[in-house]
C-alpha positions as CSV (number, residue, x, y, z in Angstrom):
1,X,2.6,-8.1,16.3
2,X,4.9,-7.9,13.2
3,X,4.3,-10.9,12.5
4,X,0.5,-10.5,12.3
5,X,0.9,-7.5,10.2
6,X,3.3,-8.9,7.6
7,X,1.3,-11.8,7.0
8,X,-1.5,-9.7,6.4
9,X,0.3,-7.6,3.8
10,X,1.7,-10.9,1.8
11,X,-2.2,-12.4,2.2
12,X,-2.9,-8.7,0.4
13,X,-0.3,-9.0,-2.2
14,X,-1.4,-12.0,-3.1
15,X,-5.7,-11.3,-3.1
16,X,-4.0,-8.4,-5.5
17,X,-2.2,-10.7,-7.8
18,X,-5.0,-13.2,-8.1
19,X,-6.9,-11.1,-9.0
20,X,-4.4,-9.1,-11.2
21,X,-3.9,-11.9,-13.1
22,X,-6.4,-14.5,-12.2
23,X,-9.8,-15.4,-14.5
24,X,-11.5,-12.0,-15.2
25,X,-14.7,-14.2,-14.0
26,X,-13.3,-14.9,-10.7
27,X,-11.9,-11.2,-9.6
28,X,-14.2,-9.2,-6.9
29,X,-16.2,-6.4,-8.5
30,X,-18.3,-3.1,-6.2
31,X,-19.4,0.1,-7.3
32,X,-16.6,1.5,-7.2
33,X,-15.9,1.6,-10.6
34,X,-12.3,-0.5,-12.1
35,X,-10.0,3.3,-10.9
36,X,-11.8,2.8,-7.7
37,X,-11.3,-0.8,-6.8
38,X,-7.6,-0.3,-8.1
39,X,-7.1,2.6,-5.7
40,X,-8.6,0.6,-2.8
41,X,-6.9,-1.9,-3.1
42,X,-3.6,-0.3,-3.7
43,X,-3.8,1.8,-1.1
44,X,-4.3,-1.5,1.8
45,X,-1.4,-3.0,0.1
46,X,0.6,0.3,0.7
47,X,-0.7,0.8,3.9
48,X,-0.1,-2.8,5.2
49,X,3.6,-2.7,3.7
50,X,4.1,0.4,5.0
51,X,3.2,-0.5,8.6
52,X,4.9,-3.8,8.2
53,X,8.6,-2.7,6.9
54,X,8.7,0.3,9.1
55,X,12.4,0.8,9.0
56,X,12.4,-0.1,5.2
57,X,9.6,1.4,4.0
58,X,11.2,4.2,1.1
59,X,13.1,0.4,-0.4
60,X,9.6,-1.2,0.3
61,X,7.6,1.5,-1.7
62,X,10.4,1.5,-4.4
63,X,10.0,-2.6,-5.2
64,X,6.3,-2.1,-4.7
65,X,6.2,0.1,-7.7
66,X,8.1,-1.7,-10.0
67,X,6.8,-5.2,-9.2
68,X,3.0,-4.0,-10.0
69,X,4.9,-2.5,-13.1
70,X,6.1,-6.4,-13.6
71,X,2.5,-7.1,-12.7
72,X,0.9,-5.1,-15.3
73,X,3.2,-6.6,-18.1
74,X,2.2,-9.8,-16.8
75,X,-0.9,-9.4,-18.0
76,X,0.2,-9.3,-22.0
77,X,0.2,-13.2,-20.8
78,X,-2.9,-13.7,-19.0
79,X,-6.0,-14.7,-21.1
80,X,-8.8,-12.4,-21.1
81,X,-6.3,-9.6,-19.7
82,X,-5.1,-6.4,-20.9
83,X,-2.3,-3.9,-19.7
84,X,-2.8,-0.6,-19.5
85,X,-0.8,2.2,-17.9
86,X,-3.2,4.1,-16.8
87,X,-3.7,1.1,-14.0
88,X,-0.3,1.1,-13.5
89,X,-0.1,4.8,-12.7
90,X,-3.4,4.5,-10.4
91,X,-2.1,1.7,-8.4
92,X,1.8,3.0,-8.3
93,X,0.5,6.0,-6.8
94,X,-2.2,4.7,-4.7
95,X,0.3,2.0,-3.0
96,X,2.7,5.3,-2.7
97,X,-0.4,6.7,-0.8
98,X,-0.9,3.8,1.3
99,X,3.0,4.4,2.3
100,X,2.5,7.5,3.0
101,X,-0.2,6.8,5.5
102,X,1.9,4.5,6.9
103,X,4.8,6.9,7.9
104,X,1.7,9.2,9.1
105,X,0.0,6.5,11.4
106,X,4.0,6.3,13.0
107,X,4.6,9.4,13.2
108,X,1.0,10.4,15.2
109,X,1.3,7.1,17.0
110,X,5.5,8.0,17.6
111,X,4.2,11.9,18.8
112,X,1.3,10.6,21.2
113,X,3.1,8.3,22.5
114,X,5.6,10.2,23.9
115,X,2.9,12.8,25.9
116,X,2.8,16.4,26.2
117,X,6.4,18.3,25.6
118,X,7.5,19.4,28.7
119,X,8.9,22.4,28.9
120,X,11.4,23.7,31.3
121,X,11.1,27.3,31.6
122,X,13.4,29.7,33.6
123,X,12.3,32.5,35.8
124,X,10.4,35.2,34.3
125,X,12.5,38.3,34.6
């Protein structure tokens, strides 16, 4: 099962790159709007991270934020693409978000799993 869900997270990261830095012609668009799409898609990446590197998901999160930081500068290189920090600071935070679901989703999944508390109680006197 890990398996499945790290290879979806690197298929992910690299949709994201392509179309970080591939022809502006060739990347998706939807009515989301460019914030939107960024969020979206920031927030799948941190999600499928998240749930993939479960017992290094704060080091995860960390190197996700400063590799779309290297992926932003990246595009001062790329033709027909511009940098700007306000999509870093959307997808920084929306992958941060998808993390954070993450480490939600195991923590509901962790709680359900182990049933109702049971409760040993004394007596009443």
């Amino acid at each position: 099962m890990s398996i499945l869900v790290r290879s979806i997270a690197w298929l992910l990261a690299v949709a994201v790159t392509f179309a970080t830095l591939g022809p502006p012609g060739l990347r998706p668009h939807s009515d989301l709007g460019q914030d939107g799409e960024h969020a979206l898609a920031f927030i799948l990446v941190g999600l499928a991270f998240g749930l993939a590197y479960r017992r290094r998901r704060l080091l995860i999160a960390a190197a996700a934020v400063a590799l779309i930081g290297v992926l932003e500068l990246m595009q001062f290189w790329a033709p027909g693409r511009h940098a700007r920090l306000e999509d870093f600071l959307v997808d920084a935070l929306t992958a941060c978000i998808g993390f954070a679901l993450a480490a939600i989703a195991d923590w509901l999944f962790a709680r359900f799993r182990a049933g109702p508390a049971v409760t040993s109680e004394g007596p009443a006197e």
